[in-house]
N, C-alpha and C positions, 0 to 999 in steps of 0.2 A: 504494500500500500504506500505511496506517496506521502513525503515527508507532511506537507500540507494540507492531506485532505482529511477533513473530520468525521468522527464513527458517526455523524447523521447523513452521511455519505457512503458509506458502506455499500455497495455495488451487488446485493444480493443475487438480483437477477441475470446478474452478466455469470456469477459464480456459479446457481443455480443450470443455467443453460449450459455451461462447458462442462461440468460433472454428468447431463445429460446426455451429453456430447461423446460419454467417453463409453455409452452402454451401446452394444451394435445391435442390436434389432429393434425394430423400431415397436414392436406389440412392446417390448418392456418399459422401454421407453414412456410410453402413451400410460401405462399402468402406473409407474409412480407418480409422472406428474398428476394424473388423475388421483391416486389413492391418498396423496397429503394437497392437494386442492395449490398447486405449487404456480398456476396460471389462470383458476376459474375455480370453483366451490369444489367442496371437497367429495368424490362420489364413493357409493356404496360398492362392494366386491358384487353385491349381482345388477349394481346397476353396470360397471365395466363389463362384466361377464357377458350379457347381453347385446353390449355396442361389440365387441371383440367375437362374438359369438361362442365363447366359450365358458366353463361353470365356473361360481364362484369357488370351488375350491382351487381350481387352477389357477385361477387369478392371484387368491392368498400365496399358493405354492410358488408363482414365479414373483410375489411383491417380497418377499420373504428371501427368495434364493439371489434376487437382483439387488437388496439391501447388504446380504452376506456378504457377497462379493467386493460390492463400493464400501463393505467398513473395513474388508481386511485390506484390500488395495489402499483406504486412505491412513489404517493403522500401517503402512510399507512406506508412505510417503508418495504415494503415485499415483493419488489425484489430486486435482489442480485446485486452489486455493484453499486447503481445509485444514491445512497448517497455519497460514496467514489467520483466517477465520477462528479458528481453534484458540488461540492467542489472545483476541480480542474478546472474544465472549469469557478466557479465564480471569483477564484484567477486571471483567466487570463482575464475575460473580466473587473473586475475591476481595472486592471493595463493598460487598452488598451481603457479608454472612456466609460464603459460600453456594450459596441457593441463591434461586430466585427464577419467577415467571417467565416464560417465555414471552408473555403480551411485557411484562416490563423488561427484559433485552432489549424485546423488536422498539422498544418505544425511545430506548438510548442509542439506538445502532439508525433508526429510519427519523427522518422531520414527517414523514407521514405514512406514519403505522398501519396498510392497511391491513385487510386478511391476509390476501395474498403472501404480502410481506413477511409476517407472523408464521405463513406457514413454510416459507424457504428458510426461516431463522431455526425454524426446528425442523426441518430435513437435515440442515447443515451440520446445527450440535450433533443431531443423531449421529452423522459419521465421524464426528472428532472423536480420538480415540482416550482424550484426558477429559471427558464431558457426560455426564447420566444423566439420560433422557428421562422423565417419567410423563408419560402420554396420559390425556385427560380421559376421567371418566368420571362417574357419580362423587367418587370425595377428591378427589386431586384437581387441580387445573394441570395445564401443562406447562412443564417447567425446565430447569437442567440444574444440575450441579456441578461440584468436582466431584472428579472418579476418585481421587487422592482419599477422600474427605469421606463422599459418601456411594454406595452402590445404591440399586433401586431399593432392595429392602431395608437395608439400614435407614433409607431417609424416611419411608414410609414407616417405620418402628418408632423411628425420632417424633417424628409428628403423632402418629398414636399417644404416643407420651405425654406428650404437650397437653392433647385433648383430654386427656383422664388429670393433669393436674389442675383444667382449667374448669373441668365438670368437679372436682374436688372443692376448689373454691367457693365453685357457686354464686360467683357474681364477676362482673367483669374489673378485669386489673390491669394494671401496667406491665410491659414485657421484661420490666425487671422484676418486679414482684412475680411473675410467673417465672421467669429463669432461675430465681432463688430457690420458688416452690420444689421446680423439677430437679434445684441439683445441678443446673447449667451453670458455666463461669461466663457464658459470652451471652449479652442478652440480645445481642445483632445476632447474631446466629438463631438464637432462638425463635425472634421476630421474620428472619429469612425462612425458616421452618412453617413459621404457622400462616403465613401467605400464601404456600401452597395447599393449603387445605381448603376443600369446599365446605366443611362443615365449622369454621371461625369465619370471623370477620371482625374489624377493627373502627373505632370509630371513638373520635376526643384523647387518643393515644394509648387506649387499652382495648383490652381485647377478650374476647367472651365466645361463646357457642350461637352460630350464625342463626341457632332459633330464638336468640334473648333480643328482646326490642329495642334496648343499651347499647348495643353494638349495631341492629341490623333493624331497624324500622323501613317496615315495610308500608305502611298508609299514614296517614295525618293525625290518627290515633295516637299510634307508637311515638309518632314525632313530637305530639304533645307530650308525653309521657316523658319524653328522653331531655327534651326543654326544663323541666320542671324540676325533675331528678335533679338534675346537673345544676340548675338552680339554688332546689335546699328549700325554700321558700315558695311562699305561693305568690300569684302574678293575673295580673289582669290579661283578658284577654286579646286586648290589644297588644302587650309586651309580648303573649308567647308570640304571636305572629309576625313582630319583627325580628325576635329571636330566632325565628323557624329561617325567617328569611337570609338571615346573616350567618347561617347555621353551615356546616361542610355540608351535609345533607348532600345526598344527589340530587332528589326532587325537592324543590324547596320554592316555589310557585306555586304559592298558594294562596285564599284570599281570608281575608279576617273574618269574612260570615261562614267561610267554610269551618274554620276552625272554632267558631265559637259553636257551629252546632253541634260539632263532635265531641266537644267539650260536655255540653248539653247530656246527649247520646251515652255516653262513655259513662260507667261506672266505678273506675279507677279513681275519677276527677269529682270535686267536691265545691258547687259552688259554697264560699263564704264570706261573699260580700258581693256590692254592686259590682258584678262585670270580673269577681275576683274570685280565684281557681284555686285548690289545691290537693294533693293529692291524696286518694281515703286511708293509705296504706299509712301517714301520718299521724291517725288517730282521729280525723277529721268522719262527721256522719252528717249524711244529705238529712234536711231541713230548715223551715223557715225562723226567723228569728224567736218566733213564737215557741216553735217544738224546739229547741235550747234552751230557752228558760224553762219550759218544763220541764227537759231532763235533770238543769241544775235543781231547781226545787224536786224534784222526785227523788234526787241523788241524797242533797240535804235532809230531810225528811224534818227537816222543821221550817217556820217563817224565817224568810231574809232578808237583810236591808235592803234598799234597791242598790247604793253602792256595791253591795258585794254581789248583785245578781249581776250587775253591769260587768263588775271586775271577772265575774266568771264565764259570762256570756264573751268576753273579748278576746278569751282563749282558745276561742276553736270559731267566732267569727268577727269580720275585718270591717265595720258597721260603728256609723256614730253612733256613741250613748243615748242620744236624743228618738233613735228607731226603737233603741232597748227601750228603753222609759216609756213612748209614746205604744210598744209593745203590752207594753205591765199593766198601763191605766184605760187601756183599750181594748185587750182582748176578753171575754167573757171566762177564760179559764182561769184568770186572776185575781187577786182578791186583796183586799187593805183588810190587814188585821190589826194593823198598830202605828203609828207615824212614820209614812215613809218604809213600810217592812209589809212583804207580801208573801202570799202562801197561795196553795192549786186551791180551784174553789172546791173539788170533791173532797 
């Protein structure tokens, strides 16, 4: 590569095409670029089988034997750029933990990432011979490592790992407090680990079980929810919605009436005051300023001053004294038993 030119210039496709270049029949040819989507989407073994006219298993059997061939030819040194290539993807996985996605390689190596791109990035590793491939599927994305460092099982053990100390904690943490948990000294490492997992996800710098709403909000619910949390406090509903909006969030175009009906909707969330939210899991219970003072006097089980119904009323909602008061001498479940000190009428 050229003293000048920068890895967002990386020449995949020039690389891709001469390593194509080096296989002599042209049906194998057609099969790989087809089977990793290396010039158009990725196709299925019988969707090839059919354009090629022949079965899916033969397809497998020569994607498989024409693979063999280009990894031991490029483990000899005798095909063309995959030492250059090989080089440049180690520089970057050992600046980033060892590990890491192949969508974030292609996003350091291309200015524009497409599929295509992505998918000559991991053709390529696949044939470096200091590089482990792990190909996507239900809990992996696809990624590479070092060979040095990690083989495909080892990585996938390591991450198992992770998962069971992060299912241990039971709430989402930071990737040092999980690298401590697991026993890790390198907490980059650890965090390179758990990005290849489909079952985490990250989100405010910690990181949890991609079913937890703290990491991985999936509707305007969760998002309230994750607002709120991270908060501490409750908040009116205009605040979450600018929070949402200034939020890392992916989707985060949202409107303030949408949020306030889910707010509404949602039984996590508590209104406690005008317009003002917080969450039930706090110790907070839906009701109107009325059914609080009732609880407090029910709680009491004797008459209380109005001061102290006020003082107790303000602890679980966010409402001028003047609603309490105007509550006590106006509602019919109320009663003046003494100056200023009221009891339930029943």
């Amino acid at each position: 590569m050229p003293e000048n030119q920068s890895q967002s210039d990386i020449p995949t496709e020039q690389m891709v095409n001469d390593i194509l270049a080096t296989i002599e029949r042209e049906r194998e040819r057609e099969i790989i670029s087809r089977r990793f989507g290396l010039f158009d989407r990725k196709e299925t073994l019988e969707q090839i089988g059919e354009m090629l006219g022949i079965t899916r298993e033969r397809v497998r059997q020569l994607e498989k034997s024409v693979i063999t061939r280009l990894s031991l030819a490029a483990d000899q040194g005798q095909l063309p750029h995959v030492t250059d290539f090989e080089s440049i993807i180690l520089g970057l996985l050992k600046s980033s933990g060892e590990v890491a996605r192949i969508s974030q390689l292609t996003a350091e190596l291309s200015s524009n990432p497409s599929r295509e791109e992505h998918a000559r990035v991991a053709f390529l590793a696949q044939l470096a011979p200091q590089i482990t491939v792990v190909s996507e599927d239900d809990n992996f994305y696809a990624s590479a490592a070092v060979s040095a460092s990690y083989d495909e099982k080892s990585l996938k053990d390591s991450v198992s790992e992770l998962i069971e100390t992060i299912k241990q904690q039971g709430e989402p943490k930071t990737i040092e407090q999980i690298a401590k948990a697991a026993n890790l000294n390198d907490a980059k490492k650890a965090g390179a680990l758990a990005s290849t997992s489909k079952q985490l996800a990250t989100l405010n710098n910690r990181w949890g079980l991609v079913k937890w709403p703290m990491v991985n909000p999936k509707n305007i619910r969760d998002k309230i929810y994750v607002i709120l949390k991270e908060n501490g406090k409750h908040m009116h509903f205009n605040q979450i919605a600018d929070a949402i909006k200034g939020s890392d969030f992916k989707r985060k175009d949202v409107t303030t009436q949408a949020i306030h009906n889910e707010l509404i909707k949602d039984k996590r969330f508590v209104l406690v005051g005008r317009g003002i939210y917080a969450l039930k899991e706090w110790g907070y219970e839906k009701g109107t300023v009325a059914d609080i003072i009732s609880e407090v006097l029910r709680e009491a089980g004797e008459p209380l001053h109005r001061d102290e119904i006020v003082k107790r009323v303000l602890k679980s909602r966010f409402v001028k004294e003047t609603t309490i008061l105007l509550n006590l001498q106006g509602k019919p479940q109320f009663k003046r038993v003494a100056k200023a000190t009221y009891a339930l009428s029943e």
